[in-house]
N, C-alpha and C positions, 0 to 999 in steps of 0.2 A: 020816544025817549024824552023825558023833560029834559030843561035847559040845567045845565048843572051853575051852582050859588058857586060865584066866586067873591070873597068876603076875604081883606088885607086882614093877616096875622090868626087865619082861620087854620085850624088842625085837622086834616081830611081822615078817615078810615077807606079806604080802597084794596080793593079785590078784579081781580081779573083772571080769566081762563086762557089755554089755550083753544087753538080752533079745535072743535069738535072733540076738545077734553082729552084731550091727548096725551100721554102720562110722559112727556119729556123728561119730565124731573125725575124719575124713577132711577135716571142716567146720573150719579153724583155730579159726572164732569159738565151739566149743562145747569146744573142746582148753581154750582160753583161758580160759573159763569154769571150766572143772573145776579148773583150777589153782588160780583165784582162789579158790576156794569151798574148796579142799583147804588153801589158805592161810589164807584166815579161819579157819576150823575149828579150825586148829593156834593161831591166836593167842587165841580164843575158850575152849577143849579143854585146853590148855598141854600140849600133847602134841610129842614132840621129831620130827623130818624126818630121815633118814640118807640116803634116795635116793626117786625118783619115776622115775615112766614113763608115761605117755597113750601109747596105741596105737590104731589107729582104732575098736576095739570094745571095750577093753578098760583097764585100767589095772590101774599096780603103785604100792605103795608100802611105804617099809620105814620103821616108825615106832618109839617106844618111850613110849607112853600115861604119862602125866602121874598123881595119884592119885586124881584125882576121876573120872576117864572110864573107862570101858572099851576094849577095841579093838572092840569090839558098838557100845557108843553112839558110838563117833566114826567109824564107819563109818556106820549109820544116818543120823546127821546128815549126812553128806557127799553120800551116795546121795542122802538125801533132798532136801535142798536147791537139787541138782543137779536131778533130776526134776522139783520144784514149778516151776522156773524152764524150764526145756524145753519140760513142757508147755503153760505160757501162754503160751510166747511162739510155740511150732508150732501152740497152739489145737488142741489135742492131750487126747487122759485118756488113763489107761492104765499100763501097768506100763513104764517104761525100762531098768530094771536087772533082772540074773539074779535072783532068789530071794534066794540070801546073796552070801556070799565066800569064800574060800578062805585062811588063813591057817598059818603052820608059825612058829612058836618058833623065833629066832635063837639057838643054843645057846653060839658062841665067834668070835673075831674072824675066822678062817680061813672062819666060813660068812655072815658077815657081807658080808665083799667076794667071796664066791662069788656071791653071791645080786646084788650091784652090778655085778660084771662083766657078772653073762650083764642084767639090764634091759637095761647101757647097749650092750648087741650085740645086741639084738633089732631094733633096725630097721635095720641091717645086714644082718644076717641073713633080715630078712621084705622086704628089697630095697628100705626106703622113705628108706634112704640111703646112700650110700657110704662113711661113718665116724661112729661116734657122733658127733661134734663136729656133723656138719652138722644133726642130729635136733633139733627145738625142743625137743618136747617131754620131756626127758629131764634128768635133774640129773646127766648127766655132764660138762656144762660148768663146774659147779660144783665138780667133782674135778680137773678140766686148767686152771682158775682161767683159763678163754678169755674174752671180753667176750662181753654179750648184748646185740642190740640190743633184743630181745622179750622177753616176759615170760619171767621166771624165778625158782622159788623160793627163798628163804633156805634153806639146810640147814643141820643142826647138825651139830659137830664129831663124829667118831669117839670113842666114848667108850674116854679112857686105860686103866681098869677092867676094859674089857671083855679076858678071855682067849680 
């Protein structure tokens, strides 16, 4: 694995699995969970939100780390917090998450909403709905400004700055 760019007031795209692809999230109540925990995190972290994704095995998110965090430690803690809590409550040990993550440096706005587009058409595409809109777990509802009745996170604005 290369060494991952860590770059002050850089905006990551990151994705990570569960172990061995696990379809956890299939379960709304652990989708739900991972939100919340992604959510404390960011307010805890003070790290910024652009878009989110929960997949059944998987999750996306595009952030821009704050100056005290890493995208290392606010990944750790998310993974991890999520796990501690999984495994008490399945009465469970053991590894939940891949190894690491996968991360790629947001370079300009063009790959910014590249990177937005294709989350918010994956469960479309993976057939677990018929239009982003209808997808819970996704912060495209937050870009079509739709109403949620179910959890959903805050996202921050598109930064003007950004070319």
């Amino acid at each position: 694995m290369s060494k991952r760019v860590i770059k002050p007031g850089a905006i990551y795209y990151i994705w990570t699995t569960t172990k061995d692809c696990i379809e956890i999230f299939n379960d709304p109540h652990w989708a739900r969970f991972l939100l919340l925990s992604i959510g404390y995190h960011r307010y805890m972290l003070n790290y910024k939100i652009f878009g989110y994704l929960i997949m059944p095995e998987s999750f996306y998110v595009i952030i821009q780390p704050g100056k005290m965090f890493t995208v290392s430690k606010i990944m750790k803690l998310i993974k991890g917090n999520f796990a501690r809590k999984y495994n008490e409550v399945k009465k469970r040990e053991g590894t939940v998450w891949s190894q690491s993550f996968d991360a790629e440096l947001v370079e300009n706005m063009a790959q910014l909403k590249e990177h937005l587009d294709y989350i918010h058409m994956q469960p479309v595409n993976r057939g677990l709905a018929n239009e982003p809109g209808e997808y819970e777990f996704s912060s495209y509802n937050n870009y079509s400004r739709a109403r949620r009745t179910t959890i959903q996170l805050v996202i921050d604005s598109l930064p003007e700055d950004f070319k």
